[in-house]
N, C-alpha and C positions, 0 to 999 in steps of 0.2 A: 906446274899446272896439274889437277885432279885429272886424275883418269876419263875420258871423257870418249863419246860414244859417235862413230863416224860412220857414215852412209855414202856407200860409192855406188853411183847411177850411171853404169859404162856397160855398152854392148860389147868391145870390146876384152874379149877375157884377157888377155896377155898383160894389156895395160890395167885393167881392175888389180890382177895379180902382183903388179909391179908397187900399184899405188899401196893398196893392202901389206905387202911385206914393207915400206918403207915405214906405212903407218902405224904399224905393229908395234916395230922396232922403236918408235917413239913413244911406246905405253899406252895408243889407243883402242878402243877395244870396236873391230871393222866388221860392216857387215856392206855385203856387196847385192847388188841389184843390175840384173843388165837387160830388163825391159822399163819401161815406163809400169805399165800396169803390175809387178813388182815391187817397184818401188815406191808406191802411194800403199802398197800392203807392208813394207817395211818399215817404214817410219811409222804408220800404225803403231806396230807391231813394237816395235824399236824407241819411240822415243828420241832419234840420234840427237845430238848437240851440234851436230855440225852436216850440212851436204856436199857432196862433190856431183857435179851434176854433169855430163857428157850430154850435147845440142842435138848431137843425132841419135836416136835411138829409132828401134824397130817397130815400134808401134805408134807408142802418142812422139811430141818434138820433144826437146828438152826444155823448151819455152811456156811448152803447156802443163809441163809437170810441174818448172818453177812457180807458174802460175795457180795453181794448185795446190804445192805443197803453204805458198805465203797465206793462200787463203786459208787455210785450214790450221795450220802451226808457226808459232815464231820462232822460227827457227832460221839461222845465215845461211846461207844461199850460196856456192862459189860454183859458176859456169867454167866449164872445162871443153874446150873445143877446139878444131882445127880453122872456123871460122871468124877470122882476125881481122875485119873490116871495122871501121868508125860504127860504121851502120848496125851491126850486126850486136855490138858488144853494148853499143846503146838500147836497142831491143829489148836484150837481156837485159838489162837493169831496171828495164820498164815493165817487164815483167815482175821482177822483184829480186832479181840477185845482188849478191853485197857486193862479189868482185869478180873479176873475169881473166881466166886464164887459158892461153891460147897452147894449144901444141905446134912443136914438139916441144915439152917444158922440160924442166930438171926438176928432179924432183925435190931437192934442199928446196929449193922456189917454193917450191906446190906447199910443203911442210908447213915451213916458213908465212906465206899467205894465211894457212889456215890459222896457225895459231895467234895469229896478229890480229883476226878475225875473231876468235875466239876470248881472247883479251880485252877489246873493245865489247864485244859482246857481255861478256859477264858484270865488269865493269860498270856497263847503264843498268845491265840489269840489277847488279848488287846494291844499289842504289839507297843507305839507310837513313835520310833523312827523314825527318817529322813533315808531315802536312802533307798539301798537295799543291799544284798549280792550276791556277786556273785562266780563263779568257770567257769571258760568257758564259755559255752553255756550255762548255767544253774543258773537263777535268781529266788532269792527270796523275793517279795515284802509282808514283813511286815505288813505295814497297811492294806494291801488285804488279810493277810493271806495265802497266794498262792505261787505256785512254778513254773517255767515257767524253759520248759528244749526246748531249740533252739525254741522258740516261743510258746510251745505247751504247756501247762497247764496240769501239772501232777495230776493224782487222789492220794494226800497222807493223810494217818489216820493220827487223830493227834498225836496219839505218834510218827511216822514220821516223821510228820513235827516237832515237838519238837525236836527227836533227830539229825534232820539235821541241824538245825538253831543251838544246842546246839554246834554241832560240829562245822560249820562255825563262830562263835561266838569266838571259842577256838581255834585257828590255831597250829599247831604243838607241843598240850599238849597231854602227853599220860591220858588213866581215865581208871580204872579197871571196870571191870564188876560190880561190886558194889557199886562203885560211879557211874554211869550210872545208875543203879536202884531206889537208891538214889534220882540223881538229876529230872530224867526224872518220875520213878514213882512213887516216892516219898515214905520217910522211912517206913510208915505202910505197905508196899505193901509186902503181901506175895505169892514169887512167886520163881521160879529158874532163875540162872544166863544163863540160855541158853533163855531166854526172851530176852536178850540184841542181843547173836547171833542172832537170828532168826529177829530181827528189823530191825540190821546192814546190814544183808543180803538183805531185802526187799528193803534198802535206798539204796546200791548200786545198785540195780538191775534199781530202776524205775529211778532215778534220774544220771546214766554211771558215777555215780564217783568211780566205782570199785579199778581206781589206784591209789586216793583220800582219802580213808577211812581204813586205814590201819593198819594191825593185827599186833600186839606186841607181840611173842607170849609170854608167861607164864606171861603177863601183863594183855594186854586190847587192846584199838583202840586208834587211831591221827588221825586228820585231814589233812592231808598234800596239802596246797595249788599249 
């Protein structure tokens, strides 16, 4: 993997410091943030390929910078927190983050997560086929990585945009909730199968293919062109 550009958003110094020498040592190149309002100037600033994002900070939540940074950049998301409820880690993803790691973590883990994250990620993005996809109003150019809904340019996470391209890709295959997890977050991902809902829901909402994307129930989802 290329040298690639990591953004730690931790009020915490000790732990920032921990994450940063680990991530070093792996050839990343770290820049650290331990406010909210910091860290929307870093990535600015920065560009990162990647986020590590801590829920509690001192000023804005971690929830709202997620929410923030998805609006503003495509960039993956990983939530870092000591907040380990169902509830909590669904939040975050409905926010926008890709994955959710709780402390106290190990850091091979955290590594690990990231670059698994980052492999999927380049991947959809690398993307060199001819053409585009379409559904109506609603075009997705590959090589741009982009989504265009009746001319407009959607803001979508990349797991969004994975699970919309996986789906238009698949035309009228059904895929369980687990295969979805599977193919989009890939087998080590540990996580609940209401991830899937909650994504599915996001894609029909920004992208109007509500009567497009459809529930199976006691199955999964189809793409119905």
């Amino acid at each position: 993997m290329s040298e690639k550009k990591l953004l730690i958003i931790e009020d915490e110094k000790p732990i920032a410091d921990i994450l940063k020498y680990g991530f070093e040592k792996e050839g990343f190149q770290v820049r650290c943030a331990y406010t909210g309002g910091t860290a929307l100037e870093a990535a600015r600033e920065e560009e990162p390929d990647i986020v590590l994002l801590d829920w509690m900070l001192p000023d804005l939540s971690g929830a709202d910078v997620c929410r923030m940074l998805t609006e503003r950049y495509r960039i993956p998301i990983l939530m870092l927190t000591a907040r380990g409820n169902v509830e909590d880690k669904l939040y975050g993803l409905e926010c926008g983050a890709d994955d959710y790691i709780t402390k106290p973590f190990d850091l091979r883990e955290v590594v690990a997560r990231v670059k698994t994250v980052l492999r999927r990620f380049d991947k959809a993005r690398g993307v060199a086929e001819e053409g585009e996809l379409r559904c109506g109003g609603l075009v997705v150019k590959e090589q741009e990585y982009s989504v265009y809904r009746d001319g407009e340019l959607l803001s979508l996470t990349p797991k969004e945009y994975e699970l919309l391209v996986f789906f238009l890709r698949h035309p009228r295959q059904v895929f369980s909730r687990s295969v979805l997890l599977d193919r989009i977050w890939g087998y080590d991902y540990v996580g609940d199968t209401r991830t899937v809902d909650i994504h599915v829901q996001r894609v029909r909402k920004k992208t109007g293919l509500e009567d497009h994307l459809v529930t199976v129930f006691g199955v999964g989802y189809k793409y119905v062109p």
